[in-house]
N, C-alpha and C positions, 0 to 999 in steps of 0.2 A: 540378668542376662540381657534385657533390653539397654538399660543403660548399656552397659560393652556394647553393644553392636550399634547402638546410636556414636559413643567416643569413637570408635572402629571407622565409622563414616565420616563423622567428622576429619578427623584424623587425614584419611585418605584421601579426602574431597581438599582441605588443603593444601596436601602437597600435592595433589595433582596441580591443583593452580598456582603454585610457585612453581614448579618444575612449568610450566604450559607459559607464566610468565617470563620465565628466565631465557627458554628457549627463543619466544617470540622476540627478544627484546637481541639476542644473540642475533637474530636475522637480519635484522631493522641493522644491526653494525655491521654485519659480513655486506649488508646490499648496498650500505651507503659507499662502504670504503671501493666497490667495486663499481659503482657509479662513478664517480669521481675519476678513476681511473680510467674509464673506459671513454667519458666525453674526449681527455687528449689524445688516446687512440684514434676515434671515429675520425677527430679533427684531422689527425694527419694521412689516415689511409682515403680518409674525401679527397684530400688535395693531393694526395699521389694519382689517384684513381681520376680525377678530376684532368692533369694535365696529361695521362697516356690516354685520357678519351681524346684528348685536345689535340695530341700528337696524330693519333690513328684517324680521325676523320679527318686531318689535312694530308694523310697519305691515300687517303680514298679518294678522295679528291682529287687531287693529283693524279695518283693512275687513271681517272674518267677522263680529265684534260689531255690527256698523254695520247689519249687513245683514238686513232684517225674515225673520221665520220665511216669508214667503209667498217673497222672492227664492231663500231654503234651498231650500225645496220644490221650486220651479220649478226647479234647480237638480240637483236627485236625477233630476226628473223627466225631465229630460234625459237624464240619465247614466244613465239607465234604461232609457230609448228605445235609447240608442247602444250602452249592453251586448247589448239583447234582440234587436236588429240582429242585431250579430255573431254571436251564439248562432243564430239563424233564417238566416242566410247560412251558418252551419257546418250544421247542421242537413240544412238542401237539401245540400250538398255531401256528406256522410253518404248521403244519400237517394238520389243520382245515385249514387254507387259502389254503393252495395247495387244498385240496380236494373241496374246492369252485371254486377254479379258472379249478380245472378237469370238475365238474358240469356246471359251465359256456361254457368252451371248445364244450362239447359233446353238449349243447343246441343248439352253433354258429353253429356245425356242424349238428345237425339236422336239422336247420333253414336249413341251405345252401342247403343240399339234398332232401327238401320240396321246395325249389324253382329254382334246377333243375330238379326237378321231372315236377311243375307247367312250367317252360319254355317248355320241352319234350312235355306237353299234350296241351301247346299251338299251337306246330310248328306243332303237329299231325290233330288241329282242324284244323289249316288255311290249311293244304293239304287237309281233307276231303271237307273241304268248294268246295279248288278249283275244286276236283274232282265232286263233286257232283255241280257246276255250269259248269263245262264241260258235266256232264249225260243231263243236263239240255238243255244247248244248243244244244246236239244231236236229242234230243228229239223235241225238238222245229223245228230242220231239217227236220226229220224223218215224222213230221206231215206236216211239207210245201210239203214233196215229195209227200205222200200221198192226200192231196188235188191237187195239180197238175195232179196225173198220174191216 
């Protein structure tokens, strides 16, 4: 039974790598054949693609030159407005956080001076305590001397 299942392995572990070789070596042909073809592709869509770039930047060009120094102007002018936008929409947006993180500030500090205030009328309790269990023990004296004398 071990012999068979060792031939069995055998067997299968072979043709796996004939089939794994046959295939590999199938790709290596489909990739070459498709390399080849594809370098005089690239070549010619480069140089198509090459001379409508060469066309389009000499029409951009062109319409810049065409274009009176007043449309220039108008032009900046815009782009100027629309920078200074942004800038003054960041600006507020700055302005709004700061003004949260002030609101925040002034809470922490209110907090803080509400619980120095609460430590103060604590320190002041524990001294009346003390005071008032010192009245207390005098008093307690006060009545022993009394039944005494």
């Amino acid at each position: 039974m071990k012999n068979i299942n060792r031939k069995t392995r055998v067997f299968l572990g072979v043709a796996t790598a004939i089939s794994l070789a046959s295939a590999v070596a199938g790709m290596i042909k489909v990739r070459s054949k498709y390399k080849k073809q594809d370098r005089f592709c690239e070549f010619e869509e480069n140089a198509i693609e090459t001379e409508d770039d060469i066309r389009f930047w000499e029409e951009e060009y062109l319409k810049e030159e065409e274009k009176s120094e007043e449309e220039k102007q108008q032009e900046f002018r815009e782009l100027s407005v629309t920078v200074l936008d942004a800038l003054f929409k960041e600006v507020l947006f700055i302005s709004e956080k700061v003004k949260s993180v002030e609101e925040e500030v002034k809470k922490q500090s209110e907090y803080k001076e509400l619980l120095e205030e609460l430590e103060r009328g604590k320190d002041e309790i524990i001294s009346l305590w003390e005071h008032l269990e010192a009245l207390s023990n005098m008093r307690e004296e006060h009545i022993i001397e009394k039944d005494r004398g």
